[in-house]
Structures are given as C-alpha cells and as structure tokens.
N, C-alpha and C positions, 0 to 999 in steps of 0.2 A: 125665347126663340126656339122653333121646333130643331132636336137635335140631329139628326137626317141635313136639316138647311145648315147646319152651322159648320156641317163638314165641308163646303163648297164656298170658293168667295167666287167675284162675279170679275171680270177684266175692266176696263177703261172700253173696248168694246164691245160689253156685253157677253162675252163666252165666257163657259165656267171651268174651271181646271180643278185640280185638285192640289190642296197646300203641300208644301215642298215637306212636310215631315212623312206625307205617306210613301215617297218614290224611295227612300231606301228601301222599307219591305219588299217592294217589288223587285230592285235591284238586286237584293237578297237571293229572292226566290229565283230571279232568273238566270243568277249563277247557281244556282242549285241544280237546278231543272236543265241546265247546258252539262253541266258532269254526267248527272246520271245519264241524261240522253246519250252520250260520247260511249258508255259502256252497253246500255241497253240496242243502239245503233248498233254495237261490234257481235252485237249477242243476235240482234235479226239478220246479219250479215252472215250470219253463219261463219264467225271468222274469233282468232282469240287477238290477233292485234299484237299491238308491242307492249310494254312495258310503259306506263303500268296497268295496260290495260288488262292483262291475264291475271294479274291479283287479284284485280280488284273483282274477277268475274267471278272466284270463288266466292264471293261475299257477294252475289246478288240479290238475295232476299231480302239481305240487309239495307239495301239502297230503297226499300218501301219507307224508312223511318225519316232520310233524308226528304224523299219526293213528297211525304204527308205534310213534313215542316213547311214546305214550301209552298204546298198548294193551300195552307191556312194564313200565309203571308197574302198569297196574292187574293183572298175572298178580305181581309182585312185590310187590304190596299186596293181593293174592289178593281183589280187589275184582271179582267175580265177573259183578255186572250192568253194569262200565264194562266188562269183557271183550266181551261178547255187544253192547255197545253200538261199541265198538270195530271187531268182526268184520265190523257189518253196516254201517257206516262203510266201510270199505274194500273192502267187495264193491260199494255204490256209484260209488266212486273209479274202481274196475274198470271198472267198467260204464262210466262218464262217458267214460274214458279214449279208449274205442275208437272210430274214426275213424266222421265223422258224414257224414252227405251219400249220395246215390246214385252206385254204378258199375255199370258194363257197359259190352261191346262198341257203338257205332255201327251202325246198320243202314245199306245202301246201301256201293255203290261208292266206294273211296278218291277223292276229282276232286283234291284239291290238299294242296300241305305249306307249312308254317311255322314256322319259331322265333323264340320270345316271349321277351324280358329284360324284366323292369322292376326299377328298383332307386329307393330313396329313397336323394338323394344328402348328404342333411343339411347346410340352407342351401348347395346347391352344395359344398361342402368335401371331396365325393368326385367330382367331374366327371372330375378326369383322370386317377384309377383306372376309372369307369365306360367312358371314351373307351378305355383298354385292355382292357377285356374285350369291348367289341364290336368291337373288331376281332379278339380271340380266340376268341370263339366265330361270330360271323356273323350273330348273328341278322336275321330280317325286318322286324320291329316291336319297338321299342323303347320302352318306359313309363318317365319318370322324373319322380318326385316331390320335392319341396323343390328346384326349379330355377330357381334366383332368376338376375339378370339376367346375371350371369357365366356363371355356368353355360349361359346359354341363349346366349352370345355365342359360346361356346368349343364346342359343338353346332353351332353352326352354321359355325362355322370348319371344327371338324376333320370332323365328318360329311357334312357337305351334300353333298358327291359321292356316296357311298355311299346318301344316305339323303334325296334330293331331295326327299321329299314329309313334311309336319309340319304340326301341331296344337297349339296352343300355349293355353297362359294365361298371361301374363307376370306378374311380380310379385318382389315381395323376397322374402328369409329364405323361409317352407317356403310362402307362396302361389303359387310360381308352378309350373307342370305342363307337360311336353311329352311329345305321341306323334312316334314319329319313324319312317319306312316307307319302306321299298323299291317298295311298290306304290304307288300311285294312291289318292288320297282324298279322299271329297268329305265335309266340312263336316256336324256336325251340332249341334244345340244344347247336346250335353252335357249336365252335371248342375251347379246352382248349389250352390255350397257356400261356406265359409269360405277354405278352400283350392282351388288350382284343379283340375278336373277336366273338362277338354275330351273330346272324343267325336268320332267318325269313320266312317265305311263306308270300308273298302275294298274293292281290286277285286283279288281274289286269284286269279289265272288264271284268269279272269272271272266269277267267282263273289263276289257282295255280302256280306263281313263287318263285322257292327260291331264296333266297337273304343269303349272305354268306360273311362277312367284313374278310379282309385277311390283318393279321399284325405279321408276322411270325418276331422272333428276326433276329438281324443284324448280318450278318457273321462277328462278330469280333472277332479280336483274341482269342482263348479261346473257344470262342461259336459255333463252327463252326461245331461240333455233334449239339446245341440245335437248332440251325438256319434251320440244313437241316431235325431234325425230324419234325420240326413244319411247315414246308414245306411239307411235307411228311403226315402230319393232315390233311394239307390244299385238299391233291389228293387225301384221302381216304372220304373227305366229300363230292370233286365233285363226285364220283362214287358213294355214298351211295343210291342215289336216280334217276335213269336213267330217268326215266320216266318221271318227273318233269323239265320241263325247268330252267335253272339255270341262277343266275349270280353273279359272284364273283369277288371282286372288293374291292380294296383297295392299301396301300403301300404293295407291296412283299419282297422288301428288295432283290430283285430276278431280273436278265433279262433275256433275253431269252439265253445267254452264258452261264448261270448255271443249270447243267443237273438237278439238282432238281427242277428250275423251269419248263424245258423243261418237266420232267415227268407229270407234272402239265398237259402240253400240248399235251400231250399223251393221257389223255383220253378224247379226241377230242374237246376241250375246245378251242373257236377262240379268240385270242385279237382281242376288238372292234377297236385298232389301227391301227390294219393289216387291216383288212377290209377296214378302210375305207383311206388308205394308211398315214397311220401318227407313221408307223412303228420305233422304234429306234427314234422319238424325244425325247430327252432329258425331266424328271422330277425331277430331283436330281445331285448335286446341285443347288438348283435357281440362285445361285448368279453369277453362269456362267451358265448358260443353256441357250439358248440351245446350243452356240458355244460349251461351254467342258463340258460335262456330258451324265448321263447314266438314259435310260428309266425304272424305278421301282417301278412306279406307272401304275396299269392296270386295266384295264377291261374285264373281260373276261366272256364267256356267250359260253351255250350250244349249238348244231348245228339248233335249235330251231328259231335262232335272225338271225335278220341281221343288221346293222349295217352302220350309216350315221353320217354326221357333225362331226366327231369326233375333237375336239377342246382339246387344253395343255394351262392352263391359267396361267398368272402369278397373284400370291396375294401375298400380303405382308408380312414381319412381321412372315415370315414363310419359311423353305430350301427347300421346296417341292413344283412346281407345279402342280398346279389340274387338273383332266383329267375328261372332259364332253362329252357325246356320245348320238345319240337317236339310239334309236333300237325299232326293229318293231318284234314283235313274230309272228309266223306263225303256224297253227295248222299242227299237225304231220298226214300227210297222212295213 
C-alpha cells in the first residue's frame, strides 16, 4: 500500500480524517504557539503586561526554539492552519528580534574622549575581580552597582588614587551604588529608587557631562508596578536636562523587549552596544552567557557620543558581565 494512503482511513461515509495518533502533535503545537503568541501579542502591544509576562519578555529570542518545535509538529501532523499560524509567528519573532533604538553618526567636531565600565558586582562578591579589570582596561568613569559597604571600603582603598573623585549611595547587599571618575564632579540629586542610583556632571576636558547610574528594581513577581515606575524615574531624568550631554549606564534590570525600557529609548538615548554592534550580547546570567542569556546591562549616552570598542567582560564571583565602551563627545553644532 502507497505510504502517503496508509496515513488516511476512510469513514462509514466516505470522508477522510486523520488517525487519532496525529491530534496530539498538533495539540502539542497549539499550546505552544498560544504561549508564545500571549508574549509576542504584549510585545506588539507595545505593552510589558503582568507577570509573568515581563520575564518572560527578556527571553524573547528564546521563544524562536519553542515556536520552531512547534511549527515541525504541525507539518508532521500536516495541521496546515498551525503551519500558517506558526510562519507568521516567527516572522514576528524576526522582526522583534532586530536591534531597537536610534543610530547615526554625531554632528560637530570630536572636543573629548572617554571610557565607560559599569559592572553589577553582586552584594560586592565580585569587587576584587572588578578592581582588576579597571586596572586592565583604564577606564574614566566607572559605574558599579550592588556595592554594599565592603565593596565600597575596598574602592576606595585600592582605587582612590586612580580615581580621586566619587558619588556614592552607601548601603548593604545590592542597595548601595558608586560612580567613580578621573574627572572632576559636581554633585547632583540623582534618581530615588529602591536601590541606589546616584548622579553627577562632570568636567570632561571641560566640557559638562552628566552621569546618571541606573539600578531600577527587578521585575519580579510582585514588583512589577515598582520595577516599571523606577524605570520610568530613570526617562524622566534622561529628559530633565537636554542640553547637557548625558550618560547613563548601569544594570536596568530592562532590555530592549520591555516597552519600559524601550521608552527610555524614546528620548533619543543610543546603546553604546548598538553602535558599535554588540547589540543583544548577553549580560545576565554569567553563568551561561553569552550562549543563554539576556543583555541588561547598558550604556547608554545622548546623541552627543559616539561610540567604539565596545567590549562585555566576564569577572568573576559575580551573575553579571561588565560592559566597557569608549565614546568620543562631539560639540553640538
């Protein structure tokens, strides 16, 4: 018997169905293809939804692996309308996938350069892997988040020469926050949050930048109002000051799938990652990153910068990779 006909029996009236072992695949596939819809749905909506739909939105690339298992269930249960529902599922995905935000060149003359680290050191437990990469790499300004009182004792031990001038929020486990600069800085109110996130101008070959640590709380359960107000802090401070070249820079807790962040990115604020194509590498978790993980550690900077090297490091002893960048500020024609 041709094997094509042996997959069909024929009814008592004549119609043909398909035998009862092929409807789970399909049933399979069509709980599949309902999940990811539900996230990919809040993600066209321009919206992050409740819990748990904001988790899961940091992991939307991830959701191609799910929506492929499924669209080869329904071609193997030749379930023809999860096919077509499958395809345009994953031309969404597609679509989602590609890096969000504005780029272009800087107008005006190069006036000054800089390099940026900020790394989350996790309750302090990666301070004395961070203490070596700034003196490996050199940077200017340094951003570190969960820098509880050890950490901020051991900063100032081993940096202080290097790095004379700081901004601080003190605190235990992941409340406390410090900028740390080679230049000159004067004092600014920052942003009030759960965690600390202090703020600064400096004086970069004399030219006024702000500096702005961003450690908004983690969408989790529960939190997921204070997560997106303090996100929401974070785009009312980039805006507060147009005129002043900016850069704000730390963990977000955010990636570019969470329309809270994206708002961020609305008021024309470039990741230094996009620029310099290192878009969507992974920062979180370390311990898989970058094969499975999600970019939520950033840099981000006014249309002022432009933006080179951009490098994702691994340190130790810490769930966060660091993210180091140089930028070149440009005087505003």
């Amino acid at each position: 018997m041709d094997t094509a006909a042996a997959e069909w029996t024929t009814r008592g009236d004549g119609r043909e169905h398909r035998p009862p072992g092929r409807r789970p695949g399909a049933r399979c596939a069509g709980l599949l293809f309902a999940g990811v819809s539900v996230i990919v749905g809040f993600r066209a909506a321009d919206s992050d939804g409740i819990t748990p739909v904001p988790q899961l939105l940091a992991f939307l690339p991830w959701l191609l692996a799910p929506t492929a298992v499924a669209l080869l269930l329904t071609l193997l249960s030749r379930w023809w309308p999860g096919t077509f529902w499958g395809v345009v599922l994953l031309g969404l995905l597609a679509w989602y996938i590609e890096p969000y935000g504005k780029v272009g060149d800087p107008t005006g003359r190069p006036v000054a350069a800089l390099r940026v680290l900020t790394s989350n050191v996790e309750f302090g437990q990666g301070t004395g892997s961070l203490i070596n990469a700034v003196r490996r790499e050199k940077p200017d300004i340094v951003f570190v988040e969960e820098c509880d009182f050890g950490c901020d004792a051991l900063l100032k031990r081993d940096l202080s020469q290097g790095y004379p001038h700081r901004r601080a929020v003190e605190g235990g486990g992941s409340e406390g926050s410090v900028i740390l600069s080679r230049f000159p800085l004067r004092p600014t109110e920052g942003v009030r949050g759960t965690m600390g996130m202090p703020g600064a101008v400096a004086d970069v070959d004399g030219h006024a930048v702000k500096l702005q640590l961003a450690h908004p709380m983690p969408p989790l359960p529960g939190q997921v109002d204070l997560w997106r107000r303090e996100l929401d802090a974070l785009r009312d401070a980039a805006t507060a000051d147009p005129d002043t070249p900016l850069v704000l820079a730390g963990d977000f807790n955010a990636s570019q799938d969470h329309a809270a962040f994206r708002r961020i990115l609305d008021t024309g604020l470039r990741d230094a990652s996009r620029l310099d194509g290192a878009d969507r590498t992974a920062t979180w978790p370390a311990q898989t990153a970058p094969t499975l993980g999600v970019q939520i550690d950033h840099v981000l900077v006014s249309e002022d910068f432009g933006a080179s090297r951009t490098r994702i490091l691994d340190l130790a002893d810490t769930d966060h990779r660091a993210v180091v960048t140089d930028l070149t500020l440009h005087e505003d024609r």
